[in-house]
C-alpha positions in Angstrom: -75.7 -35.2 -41.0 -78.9 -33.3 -39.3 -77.2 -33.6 -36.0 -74.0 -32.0 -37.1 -75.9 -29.4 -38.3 -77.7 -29.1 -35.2 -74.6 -28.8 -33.4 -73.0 -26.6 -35.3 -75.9 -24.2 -35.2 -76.1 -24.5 -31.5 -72.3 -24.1 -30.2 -72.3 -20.8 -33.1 -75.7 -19.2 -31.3 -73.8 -19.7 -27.8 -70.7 -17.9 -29.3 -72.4 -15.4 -30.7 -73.5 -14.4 -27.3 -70.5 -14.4 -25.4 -68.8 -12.4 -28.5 -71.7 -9.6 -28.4 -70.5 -8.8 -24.8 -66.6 -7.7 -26.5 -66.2 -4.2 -27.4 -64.3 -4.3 -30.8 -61.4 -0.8 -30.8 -60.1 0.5 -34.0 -56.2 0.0 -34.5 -56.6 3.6 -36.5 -55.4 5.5 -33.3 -54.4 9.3 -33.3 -51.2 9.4 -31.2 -51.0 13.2 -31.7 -54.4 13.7 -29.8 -53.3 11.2 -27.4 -49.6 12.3 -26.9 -51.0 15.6 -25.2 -52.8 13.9 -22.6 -49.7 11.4 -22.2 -47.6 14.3 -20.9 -50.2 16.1 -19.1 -50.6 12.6 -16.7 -46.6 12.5 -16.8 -46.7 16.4 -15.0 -49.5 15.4 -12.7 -47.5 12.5 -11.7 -44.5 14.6 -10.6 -46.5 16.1 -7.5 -46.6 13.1 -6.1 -43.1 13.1 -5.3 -41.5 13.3 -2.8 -43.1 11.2 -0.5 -43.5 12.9 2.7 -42.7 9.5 4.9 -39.6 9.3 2.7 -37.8 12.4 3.8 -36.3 11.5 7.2 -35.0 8.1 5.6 -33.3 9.9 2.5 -31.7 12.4 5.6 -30.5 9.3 7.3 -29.0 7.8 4.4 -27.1 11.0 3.6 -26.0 11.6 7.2 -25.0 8.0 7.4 -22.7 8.5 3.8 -20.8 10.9 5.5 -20.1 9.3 8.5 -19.1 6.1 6.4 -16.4 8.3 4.3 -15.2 9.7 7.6 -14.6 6.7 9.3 -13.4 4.9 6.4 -10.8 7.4 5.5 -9.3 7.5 9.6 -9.4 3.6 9.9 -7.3 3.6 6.6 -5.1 5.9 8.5 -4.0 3.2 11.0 -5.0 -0.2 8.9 -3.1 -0.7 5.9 -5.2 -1.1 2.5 -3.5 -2.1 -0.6 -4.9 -2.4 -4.0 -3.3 -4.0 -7.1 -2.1 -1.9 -9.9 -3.9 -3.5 -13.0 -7.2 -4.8 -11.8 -9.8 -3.6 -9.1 -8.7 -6.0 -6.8 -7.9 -4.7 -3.3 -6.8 -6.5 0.1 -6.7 -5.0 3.8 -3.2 -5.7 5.2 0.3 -4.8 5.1 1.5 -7.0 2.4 -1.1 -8.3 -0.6 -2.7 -12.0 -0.8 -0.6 -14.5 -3.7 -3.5 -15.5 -4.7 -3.4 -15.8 -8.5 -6.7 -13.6 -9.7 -5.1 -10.5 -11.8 -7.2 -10.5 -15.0 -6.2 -6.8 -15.7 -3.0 -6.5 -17.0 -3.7 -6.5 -21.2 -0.6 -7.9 -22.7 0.5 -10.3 -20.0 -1.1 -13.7 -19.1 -3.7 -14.0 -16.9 -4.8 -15.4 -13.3 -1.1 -14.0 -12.1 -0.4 -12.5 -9.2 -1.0 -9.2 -8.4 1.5 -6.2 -8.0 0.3 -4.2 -4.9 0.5 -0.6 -4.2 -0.9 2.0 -1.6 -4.8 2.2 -1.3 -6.6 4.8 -1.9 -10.6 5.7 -0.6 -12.5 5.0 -3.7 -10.5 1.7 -3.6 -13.1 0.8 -0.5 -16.1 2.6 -1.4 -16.4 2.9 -5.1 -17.6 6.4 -6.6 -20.7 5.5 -8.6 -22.0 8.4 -10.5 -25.1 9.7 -12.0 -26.9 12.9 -14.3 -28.7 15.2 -11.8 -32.0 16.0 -13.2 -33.6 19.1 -12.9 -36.7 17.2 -11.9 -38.0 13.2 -11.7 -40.4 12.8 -14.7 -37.9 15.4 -16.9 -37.5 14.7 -20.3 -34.9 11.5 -21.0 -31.5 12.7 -21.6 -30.6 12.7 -25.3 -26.6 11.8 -26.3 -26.0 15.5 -27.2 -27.5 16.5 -23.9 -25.2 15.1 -22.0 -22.9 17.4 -21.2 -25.7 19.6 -20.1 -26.2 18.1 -16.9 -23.6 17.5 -14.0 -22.6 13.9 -12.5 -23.4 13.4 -9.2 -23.0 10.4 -6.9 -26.2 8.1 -7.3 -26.7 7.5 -4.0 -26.6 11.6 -3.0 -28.9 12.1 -6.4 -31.7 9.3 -4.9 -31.7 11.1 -1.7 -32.6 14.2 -3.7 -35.1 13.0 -5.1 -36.7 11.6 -1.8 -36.6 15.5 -0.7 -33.2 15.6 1.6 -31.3 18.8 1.8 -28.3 19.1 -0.1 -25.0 20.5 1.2 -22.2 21.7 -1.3 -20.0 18.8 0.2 -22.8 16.1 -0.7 -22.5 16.7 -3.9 -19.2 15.7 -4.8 -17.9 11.9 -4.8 -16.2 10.2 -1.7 -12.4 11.9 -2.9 -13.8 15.6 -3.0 -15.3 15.3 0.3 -11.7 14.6 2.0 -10.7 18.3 2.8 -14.2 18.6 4.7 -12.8 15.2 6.8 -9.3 15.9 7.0 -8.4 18.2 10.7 -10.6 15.1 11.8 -8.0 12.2 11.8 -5.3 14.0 11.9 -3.9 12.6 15.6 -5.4 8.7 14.0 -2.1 6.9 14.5 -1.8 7.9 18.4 -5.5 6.8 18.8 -6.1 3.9 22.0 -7.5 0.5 20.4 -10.8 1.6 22.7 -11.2 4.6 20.1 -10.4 2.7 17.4 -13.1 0.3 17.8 -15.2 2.9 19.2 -14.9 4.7 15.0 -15.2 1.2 13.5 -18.3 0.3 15.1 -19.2 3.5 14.4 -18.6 3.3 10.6 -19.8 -0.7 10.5 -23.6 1.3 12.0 -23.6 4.1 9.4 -22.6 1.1 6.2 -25.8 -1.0 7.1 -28.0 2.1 7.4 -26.5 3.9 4.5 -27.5 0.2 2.6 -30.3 -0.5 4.4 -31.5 3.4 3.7 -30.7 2.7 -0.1 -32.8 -0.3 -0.1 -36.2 1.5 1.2 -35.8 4.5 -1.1 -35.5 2.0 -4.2 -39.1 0.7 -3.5 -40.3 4.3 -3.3 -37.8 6.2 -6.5 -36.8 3.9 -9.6 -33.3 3.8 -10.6 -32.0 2.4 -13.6 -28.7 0.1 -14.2 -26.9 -0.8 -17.2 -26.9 -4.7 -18.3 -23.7 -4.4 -19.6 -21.3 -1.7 -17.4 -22.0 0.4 -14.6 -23.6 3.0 -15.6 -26.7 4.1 -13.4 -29.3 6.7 -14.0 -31.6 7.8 -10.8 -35.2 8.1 -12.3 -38.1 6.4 -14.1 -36.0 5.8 -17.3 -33.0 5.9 -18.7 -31.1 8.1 -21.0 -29.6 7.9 -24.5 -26.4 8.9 -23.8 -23.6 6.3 -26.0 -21.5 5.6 -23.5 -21.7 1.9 -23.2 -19.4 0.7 -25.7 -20.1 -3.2 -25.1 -19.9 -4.0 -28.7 -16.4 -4.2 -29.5 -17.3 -4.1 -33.4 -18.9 -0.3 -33.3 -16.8 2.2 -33.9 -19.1 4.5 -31.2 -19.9 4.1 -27.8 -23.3 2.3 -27.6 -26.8 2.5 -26.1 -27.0 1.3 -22.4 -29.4 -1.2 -22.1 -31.5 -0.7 -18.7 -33.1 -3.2 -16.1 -34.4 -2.0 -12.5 -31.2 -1.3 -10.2 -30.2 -2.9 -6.7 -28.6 -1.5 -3.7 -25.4 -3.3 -5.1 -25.4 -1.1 -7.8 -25.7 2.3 -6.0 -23.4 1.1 -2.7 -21.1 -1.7 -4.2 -19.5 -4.0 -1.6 -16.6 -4.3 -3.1 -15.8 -8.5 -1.8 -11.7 -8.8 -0.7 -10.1 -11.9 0.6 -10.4 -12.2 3.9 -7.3 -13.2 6.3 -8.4 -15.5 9.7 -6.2 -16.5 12.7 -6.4 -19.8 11.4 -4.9 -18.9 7.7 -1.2 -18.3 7.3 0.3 -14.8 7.2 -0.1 -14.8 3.0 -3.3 -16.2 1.7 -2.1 -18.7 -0.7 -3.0 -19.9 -4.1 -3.7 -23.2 -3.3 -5.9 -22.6 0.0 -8.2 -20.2 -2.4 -10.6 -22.7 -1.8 -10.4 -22.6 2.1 -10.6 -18.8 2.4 -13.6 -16.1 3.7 -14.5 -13.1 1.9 -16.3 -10.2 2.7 -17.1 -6.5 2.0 -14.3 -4.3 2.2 -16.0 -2.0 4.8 -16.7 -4.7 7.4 -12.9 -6.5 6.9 -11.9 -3.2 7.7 -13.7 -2.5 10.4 -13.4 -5.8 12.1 -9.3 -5.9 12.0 -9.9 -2.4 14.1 -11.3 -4.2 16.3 -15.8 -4.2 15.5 -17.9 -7.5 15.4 -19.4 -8.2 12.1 -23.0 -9.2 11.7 -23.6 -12.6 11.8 -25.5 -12.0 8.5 -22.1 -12.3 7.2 -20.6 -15.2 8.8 -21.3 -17.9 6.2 -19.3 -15.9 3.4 -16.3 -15.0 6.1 -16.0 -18.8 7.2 -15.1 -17.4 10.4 -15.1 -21.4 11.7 -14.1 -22.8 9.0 -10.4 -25.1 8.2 -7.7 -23.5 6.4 -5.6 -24.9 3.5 -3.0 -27.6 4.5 0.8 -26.5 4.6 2.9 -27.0 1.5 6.0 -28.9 2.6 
């Protein structure tokens, strides 16, 4: 019984040392002294930004976005791009794939075929919008702010941020940029197969440094993406604008619910069947299995005629066997 004692008495001396050395903080905090100082670090924050090094990539990006909406829209001029009526699905070719993965149409069944009709720009590069801020570290948007600040692509709205110049045609998605592109492709259908690989290599360079570009100025300026939809926000937080409407019980548009965003996100690819000289002239249900895929951008650009990366090779299945005929 002494020993235990002694023991005792000995391992509560050697705690009693190591637990002198903590500092012990009241949970009685005043926020309202501490919320001034808060914001003040929040301000001082904001001239940090932009980063000087950042500029010329945020310039490159911007130049490369307009050279990827020029040459996308002149290829489409000579390569036909269909896109089916009730889901996002698009294919680049004459006639449309019967492969059975509709899952738009709301009162018919699903996995059907689709119904195909003429293609349009934003069916290749997909307009993702954002709010423009008046600054980074501004206050977060509240839901009756919203219509307060204009919507911008995301991408354009990054490169803001990093310090690039802004032109009146920047700011505007891929379709309101069109009449700046236009006298350009006008003579596209008399072009010589040389100049039409000479714009699709062209376009296949500006897509990886547009997405390359994207992926450096993430690491440097936060963006924000939904969990739930699409919605992306271009700063340290995001804002409290309902417009999510994932809950199909509320009778309002929900909260978004933010996590750090990807290039996908800002630049979506935008994966189409792809059609090999192996595969037969309409991809079939039951070779689904067989087929390639890959972005939109390079099937387009390699049916004019450019040589994909070989980054991309395993999802085309450039090599690979095709579905067996149906007799």
């Amino acid at each position: 019984m002494a020993l235990r004692k002694m023991m005792w008495q000995n391992f509560a001396g050697d705690c009693g040392k190591h637990i002198s050395h903590f500092r012990y903080y009241s949970s009685r905090i005043d926020w309202k002294k501490l919320r001034p100082m808060i914001l003040k670090r929040i301000e001082n924050r904001a001239k940090d930004y932009p980063v000087r090094h950042m500029v010329p990539v945020a310039q490159e990006v911007l130049k490369a976005r307009m050279l990827l909406i020029q040459g996308v829209y002149t290829l489409m001029k000579v390569i036909p791009v269909v896109a089916c009526r009730f889901c996002p699905e698009v294919y680049i070719g004459e006639k449309g794939h019967l492969i059975r993965t509709c899952w738009g149409y709301r009162r018919g069944a699903k996995n059907r075929v689709h119904e195909w009709i003429t293609g349009s720009l934003d069916d290749i590069l997909v307009p993702v919008q954002t709010f423009r801020l008046n600054n980074m570290f501004q206050k977060v948007i509240k839901h009756h702010e919203r219509f307060d600040f204009d919507r911008v692509p995301a991408v354009v709205e990054l490169c803001r941020q990093g310090g690039a110049i802004l032109t009146s045609e920047n700011l505007y998605s891929s379709t309101r940029t069109l009449d700046s592109v236009h006298s350009c492709v006008d003579g596209a259908q008399s072009m010589s197969p040389e100049d039409l690989r000479f714009i699709a290599d062209g376009t296949l360079k500006a897509w990886e440094t547009l997405r390359s570009g994207v992926q450096k100025l993430l690491l440097v300026y936060p963006a924000k993406v939904c969990e739930h939809c699409s919605e992306i926000h271009v700063g340290p937080s995001g804002h409290k604008a309902r417009l999510c409407g994932v809950f199909k019980y509320e009778s309002w548009r929900g909260t978004h619910f933010w996590k750090k965003a990807a290039v996908d996100d800002l630049v979506p690819p935008k994966i189409v069947w792809r059609q090999r000289p192996q595969d037969p002239p309409a991809l079939l249900n039951e070779g689904r299995d067989f087929y390639g895929h890959a972005p939109a951008v390079v099937d387009l650009c390699t049916k004019a005629g450019a040589i994909a990366p070989k980054k991309y090779s395993c999802m085309m299945k450039i090599q690979g066997l095709t579905a067996k005929a149906q007799y």
